[in-house]
ChimeraX commands (.cxc) that place a marker at each C-alpha (Angstrom):
marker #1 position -4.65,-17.00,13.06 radius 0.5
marker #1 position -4.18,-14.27,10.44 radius 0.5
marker #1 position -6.85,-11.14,9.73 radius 0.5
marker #1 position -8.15,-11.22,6.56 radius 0.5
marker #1 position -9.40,-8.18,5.06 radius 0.5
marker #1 position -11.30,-7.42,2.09 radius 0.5
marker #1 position -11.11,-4.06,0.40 radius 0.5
marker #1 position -14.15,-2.22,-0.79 radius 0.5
marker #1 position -14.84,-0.71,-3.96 radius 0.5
marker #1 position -11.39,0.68,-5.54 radius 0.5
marker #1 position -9.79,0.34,-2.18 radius 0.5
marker #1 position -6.10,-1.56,-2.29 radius 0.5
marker #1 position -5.03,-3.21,1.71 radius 0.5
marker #1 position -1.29,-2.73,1.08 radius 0.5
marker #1 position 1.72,-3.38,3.20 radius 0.5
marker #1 position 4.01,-0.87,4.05 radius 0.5
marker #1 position 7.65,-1.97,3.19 radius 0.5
marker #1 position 10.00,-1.01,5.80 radius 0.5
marker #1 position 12.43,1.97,5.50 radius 0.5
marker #1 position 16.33,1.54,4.89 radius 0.5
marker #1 position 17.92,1.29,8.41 radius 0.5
marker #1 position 21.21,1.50,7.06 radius 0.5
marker #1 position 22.54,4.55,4.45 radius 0.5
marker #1 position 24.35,3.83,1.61 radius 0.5
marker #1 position 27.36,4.80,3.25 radius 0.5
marker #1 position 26.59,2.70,5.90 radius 0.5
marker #1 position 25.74,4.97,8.75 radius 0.5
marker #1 position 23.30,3.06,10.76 radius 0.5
marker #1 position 19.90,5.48,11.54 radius 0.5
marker #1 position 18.07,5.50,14.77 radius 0.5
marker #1 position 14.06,5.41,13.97 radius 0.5
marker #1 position 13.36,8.75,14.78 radius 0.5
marker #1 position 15.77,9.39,11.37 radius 0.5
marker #1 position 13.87,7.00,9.04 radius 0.5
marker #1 position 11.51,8.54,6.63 radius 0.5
marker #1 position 8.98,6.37,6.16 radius 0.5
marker #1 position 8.71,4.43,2.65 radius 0.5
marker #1 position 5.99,5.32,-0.03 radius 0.5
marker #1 position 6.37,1.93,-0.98 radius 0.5
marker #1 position 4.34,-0.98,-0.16 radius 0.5
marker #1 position 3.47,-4.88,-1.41 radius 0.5
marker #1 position -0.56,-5.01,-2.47 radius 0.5
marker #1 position -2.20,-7.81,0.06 radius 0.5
marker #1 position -5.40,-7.66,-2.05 radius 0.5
marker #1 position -7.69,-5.14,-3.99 radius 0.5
marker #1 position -11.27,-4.33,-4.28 radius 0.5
marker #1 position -13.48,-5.33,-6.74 radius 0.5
marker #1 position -12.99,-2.07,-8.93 radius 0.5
marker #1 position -14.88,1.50,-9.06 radius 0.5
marker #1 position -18.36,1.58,-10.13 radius 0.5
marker #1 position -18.87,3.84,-12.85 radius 0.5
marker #1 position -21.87,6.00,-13.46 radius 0.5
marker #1 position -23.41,3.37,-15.70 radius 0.5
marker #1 position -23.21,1.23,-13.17 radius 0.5
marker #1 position -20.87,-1.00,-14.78 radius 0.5
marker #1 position -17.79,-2.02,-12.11 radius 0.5
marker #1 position -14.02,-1.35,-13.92 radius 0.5
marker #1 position -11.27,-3.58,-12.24 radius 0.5
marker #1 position -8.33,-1.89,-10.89 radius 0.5
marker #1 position -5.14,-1.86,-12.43 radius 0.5
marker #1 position -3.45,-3.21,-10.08 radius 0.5
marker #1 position -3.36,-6.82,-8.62 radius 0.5
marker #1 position -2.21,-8.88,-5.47 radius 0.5
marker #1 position 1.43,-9.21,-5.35 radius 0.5
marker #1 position 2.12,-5.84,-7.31 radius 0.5
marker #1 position 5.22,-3.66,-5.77 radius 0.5
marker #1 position 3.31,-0.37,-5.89 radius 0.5
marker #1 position 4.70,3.34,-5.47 radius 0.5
marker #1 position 2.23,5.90,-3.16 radius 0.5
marker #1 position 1.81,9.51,-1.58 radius 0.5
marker #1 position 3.63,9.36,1.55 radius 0.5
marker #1 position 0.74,10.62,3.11 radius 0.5
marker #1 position -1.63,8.83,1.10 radius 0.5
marker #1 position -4.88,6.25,2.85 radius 0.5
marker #1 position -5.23,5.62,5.81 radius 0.5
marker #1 position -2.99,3.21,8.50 radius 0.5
marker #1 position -3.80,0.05,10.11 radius 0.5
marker #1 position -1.52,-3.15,11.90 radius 0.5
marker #1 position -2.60,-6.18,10.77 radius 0.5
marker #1 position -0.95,-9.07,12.81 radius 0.5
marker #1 position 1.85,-6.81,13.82 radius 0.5
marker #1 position 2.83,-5.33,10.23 radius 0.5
marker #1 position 1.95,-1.69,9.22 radius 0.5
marker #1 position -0.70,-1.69,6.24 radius 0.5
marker #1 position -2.25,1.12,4.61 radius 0.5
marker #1 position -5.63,1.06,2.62 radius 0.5
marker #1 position -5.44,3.64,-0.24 radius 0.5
marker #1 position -7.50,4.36,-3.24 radius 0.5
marker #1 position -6.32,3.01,-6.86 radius 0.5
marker #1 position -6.11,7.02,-7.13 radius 0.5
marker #1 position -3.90,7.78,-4.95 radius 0.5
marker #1 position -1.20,5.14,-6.32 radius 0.5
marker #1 position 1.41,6.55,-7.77 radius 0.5
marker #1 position 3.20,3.50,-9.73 radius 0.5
marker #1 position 3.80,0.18,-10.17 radius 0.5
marker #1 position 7.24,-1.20,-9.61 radius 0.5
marker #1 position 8.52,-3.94,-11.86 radius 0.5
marker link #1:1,2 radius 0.2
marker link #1:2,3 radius 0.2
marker link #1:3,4 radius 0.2
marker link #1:4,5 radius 0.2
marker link #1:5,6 radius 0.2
marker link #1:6,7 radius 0.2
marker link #1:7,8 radius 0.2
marker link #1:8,9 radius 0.2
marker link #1:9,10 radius 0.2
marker link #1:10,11 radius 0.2
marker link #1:11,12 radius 0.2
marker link #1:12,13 radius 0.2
marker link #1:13,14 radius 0.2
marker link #1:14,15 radius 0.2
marker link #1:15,16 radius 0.2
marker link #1:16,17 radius 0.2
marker link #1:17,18 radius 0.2
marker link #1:18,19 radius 0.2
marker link #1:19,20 radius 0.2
marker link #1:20,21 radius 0.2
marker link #1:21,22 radius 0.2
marker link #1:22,23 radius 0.2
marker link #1:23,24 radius 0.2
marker link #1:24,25 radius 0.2
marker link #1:25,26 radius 0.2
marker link #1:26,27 radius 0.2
marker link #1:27,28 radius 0.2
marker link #1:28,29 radius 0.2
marker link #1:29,30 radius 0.2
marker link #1:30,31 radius 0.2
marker link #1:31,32 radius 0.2
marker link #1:32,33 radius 0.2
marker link #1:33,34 radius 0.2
marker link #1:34,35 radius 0.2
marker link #1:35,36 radius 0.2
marker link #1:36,37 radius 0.2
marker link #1:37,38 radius 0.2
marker link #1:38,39 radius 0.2
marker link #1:39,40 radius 0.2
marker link #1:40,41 radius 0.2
marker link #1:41,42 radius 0.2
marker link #1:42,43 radius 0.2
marker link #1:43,44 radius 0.2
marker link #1:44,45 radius 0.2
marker link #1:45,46 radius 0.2
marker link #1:46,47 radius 0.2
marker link #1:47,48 radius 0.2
marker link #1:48,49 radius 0.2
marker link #1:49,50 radius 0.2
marker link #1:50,51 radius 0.2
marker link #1:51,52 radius 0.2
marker link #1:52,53 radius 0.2
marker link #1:53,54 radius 0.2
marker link #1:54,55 radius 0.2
marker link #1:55,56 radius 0.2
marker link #1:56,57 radius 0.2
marker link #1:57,58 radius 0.2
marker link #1:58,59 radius 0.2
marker link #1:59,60 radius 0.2
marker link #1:60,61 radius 0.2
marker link #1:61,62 radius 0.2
marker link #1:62,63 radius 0.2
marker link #1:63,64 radius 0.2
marker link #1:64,65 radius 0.2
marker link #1:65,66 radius 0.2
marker link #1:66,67 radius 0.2
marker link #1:67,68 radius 0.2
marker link #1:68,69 radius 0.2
marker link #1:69,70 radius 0.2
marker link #1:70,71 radius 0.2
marker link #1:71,72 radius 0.2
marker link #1:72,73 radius 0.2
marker link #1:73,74 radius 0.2
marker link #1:74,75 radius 0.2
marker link #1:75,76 radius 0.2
marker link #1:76,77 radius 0.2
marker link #1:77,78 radius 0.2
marker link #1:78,79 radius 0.2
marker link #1:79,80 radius 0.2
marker link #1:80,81 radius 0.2
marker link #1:81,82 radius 0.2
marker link #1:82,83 radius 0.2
marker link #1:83,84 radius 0.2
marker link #1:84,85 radius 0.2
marker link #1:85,86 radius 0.2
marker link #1:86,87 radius 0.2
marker link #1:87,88 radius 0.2
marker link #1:88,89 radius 0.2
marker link #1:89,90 radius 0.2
marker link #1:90,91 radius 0.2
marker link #1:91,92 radius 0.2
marker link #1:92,93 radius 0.2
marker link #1:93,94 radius 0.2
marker link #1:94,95 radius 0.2
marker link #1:95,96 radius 0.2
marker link #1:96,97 radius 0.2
view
C-alpha cells in the first residue's frame, strides 16, 4: 500500500531524481562519488501561502512539474523506499521543461 502525503501550506513533497552513475565518458562512479541531484519530480503541492489578507495564493508549481532546488534545500524523507524531500515553493529554484 503506498503513503500518501499531503503538503501543508506552500510546502511541495518532491522526489529526488537519482544522480548519474555513469560519467559522460563513461567511467562508472562508486556512491560515495555521486553528488547528489538538485533535481526532483513534484508528487503533490500544498494548497498555496496565505497572505496577510488572509487570502491563500496557489503555488506556481503543480504535480508532475520537473523542478530545479538548493542542494541543501527542505528537509528528507523515504517514502516507500524512494528519497523525497519537502521544500518550500521558496526555496525552488526552477522549473524544467
Amino acid at each position: 500500500m503506498a503513503t500518501k502525503i499531503k503538503p501543508l501550506g506552500d510546502k511541495i513533497l518532491v522526489e529526488v531524481l537519482e544522480a548519474e552513475e555513469v560519467t559522460k565518458g563513461g567511467i562508472i562512479l562508486p556512491d560515495t562519488a555521486k553528488e547528489e541531484k538538485a533535481e526532483g519530480k513534484v508528487v503533490a503541492v500544498g494548497p498555496g501561502k496565505v497572505l496577510e489578507s488572509g487570502k491563500v495564493q496557489p503555488l506556481e508549481v503543480k504535480k508532475g512539474d520537473r523542478i530545479l532546488f538548493g542542494k541543501y534545500s527542505g528537509d528528507e524523507i523515504t517514502i516507500d523506499g524512494k528519497k523525497h524531500k519537502i521544500v518550500k515553493e521558496t526555496e525552488v529554484l526552477a522549473i524544467v521543461e
